[in-house]
N, C-alpha and C positions, 0 to 999 in steps of 0.2 A: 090292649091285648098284645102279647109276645107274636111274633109270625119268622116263618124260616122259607126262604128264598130255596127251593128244590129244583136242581138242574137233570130234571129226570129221564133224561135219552143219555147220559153218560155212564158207560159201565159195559162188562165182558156181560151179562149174565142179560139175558131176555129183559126188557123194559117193561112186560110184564110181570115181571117178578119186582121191583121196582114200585111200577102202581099200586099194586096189591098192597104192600106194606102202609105205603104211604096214604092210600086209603084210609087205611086201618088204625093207622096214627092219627089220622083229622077226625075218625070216627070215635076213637077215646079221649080225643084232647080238644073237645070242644071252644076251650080257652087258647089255643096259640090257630093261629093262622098262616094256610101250607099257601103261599104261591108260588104251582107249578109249572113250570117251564121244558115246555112240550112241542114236538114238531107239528104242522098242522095236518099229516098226515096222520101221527098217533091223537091227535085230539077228533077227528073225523070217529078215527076208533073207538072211542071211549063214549062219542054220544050216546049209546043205549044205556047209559050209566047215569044221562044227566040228570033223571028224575030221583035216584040215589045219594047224587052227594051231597053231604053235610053245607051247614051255610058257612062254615071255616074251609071251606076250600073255595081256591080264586085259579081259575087255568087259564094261564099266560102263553099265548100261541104265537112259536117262533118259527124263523124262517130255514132254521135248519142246525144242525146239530156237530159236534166233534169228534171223531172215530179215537179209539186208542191208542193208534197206530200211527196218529197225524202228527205230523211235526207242528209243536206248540208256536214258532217262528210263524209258520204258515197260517196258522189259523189266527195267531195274533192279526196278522196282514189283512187274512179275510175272513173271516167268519167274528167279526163282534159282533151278527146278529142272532148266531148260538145259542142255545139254550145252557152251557157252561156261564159263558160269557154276560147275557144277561140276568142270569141268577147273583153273580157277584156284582152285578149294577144296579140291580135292586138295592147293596147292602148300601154303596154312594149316592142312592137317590132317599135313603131313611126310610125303604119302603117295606123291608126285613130287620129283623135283629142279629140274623145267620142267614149262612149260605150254606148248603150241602149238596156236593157231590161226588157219585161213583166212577167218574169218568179219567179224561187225561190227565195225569198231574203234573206233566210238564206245562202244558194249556193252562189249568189252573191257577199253577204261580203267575204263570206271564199277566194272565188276566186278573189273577187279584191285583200284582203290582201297576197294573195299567190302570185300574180304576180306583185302586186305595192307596192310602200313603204309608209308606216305610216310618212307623214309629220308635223303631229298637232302636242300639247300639249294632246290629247285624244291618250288613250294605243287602243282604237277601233273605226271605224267610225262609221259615224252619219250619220242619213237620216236627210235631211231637204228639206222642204216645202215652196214657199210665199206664207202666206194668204193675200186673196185682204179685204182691210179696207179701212177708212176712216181716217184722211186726209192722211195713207198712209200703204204700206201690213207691215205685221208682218211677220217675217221670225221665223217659227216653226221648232222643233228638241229637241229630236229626234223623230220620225215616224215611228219606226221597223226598226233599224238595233240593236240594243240590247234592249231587255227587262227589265235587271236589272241592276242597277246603284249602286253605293256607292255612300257618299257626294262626295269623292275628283271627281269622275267620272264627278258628276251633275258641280261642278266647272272646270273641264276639258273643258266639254260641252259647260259650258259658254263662256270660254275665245273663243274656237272654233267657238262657233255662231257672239262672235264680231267681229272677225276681219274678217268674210266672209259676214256680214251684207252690208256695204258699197260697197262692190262689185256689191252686188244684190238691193240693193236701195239707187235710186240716190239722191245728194245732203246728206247722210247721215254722221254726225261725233259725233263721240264719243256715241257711239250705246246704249240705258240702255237694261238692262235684266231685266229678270225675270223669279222666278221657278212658274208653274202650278200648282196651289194646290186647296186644296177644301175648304180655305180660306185665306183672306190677312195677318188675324191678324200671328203674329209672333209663336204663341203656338199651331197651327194650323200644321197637318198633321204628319205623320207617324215619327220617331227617324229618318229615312236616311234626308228623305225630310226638317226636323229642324238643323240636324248636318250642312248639305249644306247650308241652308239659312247662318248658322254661319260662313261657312269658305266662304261665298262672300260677308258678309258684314268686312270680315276684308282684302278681297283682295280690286285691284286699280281698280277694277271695275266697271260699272257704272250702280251699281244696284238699281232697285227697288226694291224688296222684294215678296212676294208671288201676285199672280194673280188667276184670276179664270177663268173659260171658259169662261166666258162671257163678258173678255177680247179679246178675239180670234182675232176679227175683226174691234176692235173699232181704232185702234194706236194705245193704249195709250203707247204700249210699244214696241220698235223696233227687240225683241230678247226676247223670250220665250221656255223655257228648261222646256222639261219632258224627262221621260224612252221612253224609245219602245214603251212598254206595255199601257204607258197610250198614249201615241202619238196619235198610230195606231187606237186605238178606240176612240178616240177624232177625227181623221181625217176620217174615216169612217162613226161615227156618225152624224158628218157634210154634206159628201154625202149623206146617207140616208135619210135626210130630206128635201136635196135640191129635190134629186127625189120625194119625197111622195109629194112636194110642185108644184112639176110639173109633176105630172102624172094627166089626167082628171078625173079617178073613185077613186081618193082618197076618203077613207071612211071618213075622216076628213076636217072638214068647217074652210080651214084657213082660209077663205074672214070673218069670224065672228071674227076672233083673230089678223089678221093683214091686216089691209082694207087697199087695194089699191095695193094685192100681186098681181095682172093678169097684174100690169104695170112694174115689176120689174124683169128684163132678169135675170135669173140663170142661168149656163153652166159650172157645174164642169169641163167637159172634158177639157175646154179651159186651166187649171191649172194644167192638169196630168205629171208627171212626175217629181220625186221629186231629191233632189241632194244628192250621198252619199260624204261625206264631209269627210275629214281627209287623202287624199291619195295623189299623184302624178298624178294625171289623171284624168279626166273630166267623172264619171259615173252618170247615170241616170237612175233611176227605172222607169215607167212606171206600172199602175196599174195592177194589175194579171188581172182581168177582162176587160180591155179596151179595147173594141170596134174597126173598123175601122177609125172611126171618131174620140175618145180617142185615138189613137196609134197615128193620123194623128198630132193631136197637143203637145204629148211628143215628137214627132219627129221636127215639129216647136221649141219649146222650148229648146231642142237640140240643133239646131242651133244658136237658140239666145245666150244661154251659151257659146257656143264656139265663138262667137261674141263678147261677153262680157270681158270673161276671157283673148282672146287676145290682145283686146284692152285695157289693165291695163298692 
C-alpha cells in the first residue's frame, strides 16, 4: 500500500480545515495510507472521532509544531520533533512514499535537505509547479524554495527541470527551456539573468532563450526557470486574479475586457501543491493558505505523483 506522511499543524488556514480534507481523502482512498502528524494537543481534540476513522489512517503524535512565521534556521536548531519535520523523516525512515505539507517553506527545505539527500545537478532544491496551457502545461520552477540564484544556479535549474519534465508530461522528449524575463531580446534583464542566458546557450540543452509571462500558459515552452522570488509572485499573481475573475462583487468589468469569461471554469485549487525537486524523496508543498477543499486536492495530486513516479 502507497502512504503519505501528512504534516498536518502546518499552514495559515485553521488545522481544521486541514483534517477535514484529509479525512476525506483516507475515507475515499482506502488503498494509500495517511500518517498524520499532529500536536498532542490537536490529537486530544480529535478523540470523539476515534470511533470514525478509517483503518488507513495512523495518528502520529508530536511534540509540537512550526509557525509560518518562524525562521526555518531556528526550527532547524530546535524543533526536529515538529510535526513538519517528522512528516519528512518518515519519508528517510521508508515509512511514507510522500510527504505533504501546508506549512513553512523555508522550514521545509532545511528539513527536507537535513533528512534526505541532494540527488540533482542543483547544490539546492526547487519548487516546481504544472501550469495548465494549451496544447499542453508548462512545468514552472522555481516557486520559493530559494530566492536567489547565480547564473551557474539558473543553469543548474535547467538541466533539473529537464530531465523531471517528461516524468510530468506525457508523450514529452527532449523538453526546451527557457529563462523568465522581462524580455526575449538577448540584452534584456538583470547581469545574473544575461550571464545564465550565456552559459545555456552554450550548454547541450534544448534552449529557448528568454520568455516573458505571457508565455506562462500558452506551450510554447516545456520548461521555464526563474528564482524563488520571481516564481512565487508570479505564481501568486496568477491566483489573485483567477480569484478577482471569480469572485461576484469584483469591482472590475472583466465581461468588457475578456467577453465570454462566465463560460470559462477557473479552479486554482485543483493545481495546489507543488513538487520540491532535487532530493531522494517524493515532497510536496501545498499552499500556506489552502482551504479544505485546497488541501483536499494537494492530497489528490499526492497520490498521483506517487503513481507516476512509481510507475517510471
Amino acid at each position: 500500500m502507497a502512504s503519505i506522511a501528512i504534516d498536518l499543524m502546518g499552514g495559515d488556514a485553521p488545522v481544521s480545515q486541514r483534517f477535514d480534507a484529509t479525512l476525506k481523502f483516507a475515507r475515499k482512498n482506502p488503498g494509500i495510507v495517511v500518517l498524520v502528524f499532529m500536536t498532542e494537543s490537536f490529537a486530544h481534540h480529535i478523540k470523539k472521532y476515534a470511533n470514525r476513522m478509517p483503518d488507513n489512517w495512523v495518528t502520529e503524535v508530536c511534540a509540537t509544531h512550526i509557525a509560518m512565521s518562524e525562521s526555518p534556521l531556528a526550527a532547524l536548531r530546535n524543533k526536529q520533533d515538529s510535526s513538519l519535520s517528522l512528516s519528512v523523516k518518515a519519508l528517510k525512515e521508508k515509512r511514507a512514499d510522500a510527504a505533504l505539507s501546508a506549512g513553512n517553506t523555508g522550514a521545509l527545505v532545511a528539513f527536507s535537505k537535513h533528512w534526505l539527500k541532494l540527488i540533482s545537478p542543483i547544490d539546492r532544491p526547487a519548487l516546481a509547479t504544472l501550469l495548465p496551457g494549451k496544447p499542453k502545461p508548462t512545468l514552472l520552477l522555481d516557486v520559493g524554495a530559494s530566492l536567489e540564484y547565480r547564473a551557474q544556479d539558473f543553469l543548474n535549474l535547467a538541466e533539473l527541470g529537464v530531465q523531471m519534465a517528461p516524468r510530468l508530461i506525457a508523450g514529452l522528449k527532449n523538453p526546451e527551456v527557457a529563462l523568465l524575463n522581462v524580455g526575449t531580446e538577448h540584452i534584456k534583464g538583470h547581469d545574473t539573468i544575461q550571464q545564465a542566458d550565456r552559459l545555456l546557450q552554450q550548454s547541450n540543452l534544448n534552449y529557448g532563450g528568454f520568455c516573458e509571462g505571457s508565455d506562462l500558459f500558452n506551450g510554447r515552452h516545456d520548461v521555464i526557470c526563474c528564482d524563488g522570488f520571481v516564481g512565487n509572485i508570479t505564481l501568486k499573481a496568477c491566483e489573485g486574479l483567477i480569484k478577482n475573475l471569480q469572485h461576484k462583487n469584483s469591482t472590475f468589468n472583466w465581461r468588457r475586457w475578456i467577453p465570454g469569461i462566465n463560460t470559462v471554469k477557473l479552479n486554482p485549487a485543483q493545481y495546489n501543491g507543488a513538487l520540491l525537486l532535487g532530493l531522494d524523496g517524493l515532497i510536496i508543498k501545498s499552499h500556506g493558505h489552502s482551504d479544505a477543499v485546497a488541501f483536499y486536492h494537494a492530497l489528490q495530486r499526492t497520490a498521483d505523483y506517487i503513481s507516476t513516479f512509481k510507475n517510471q
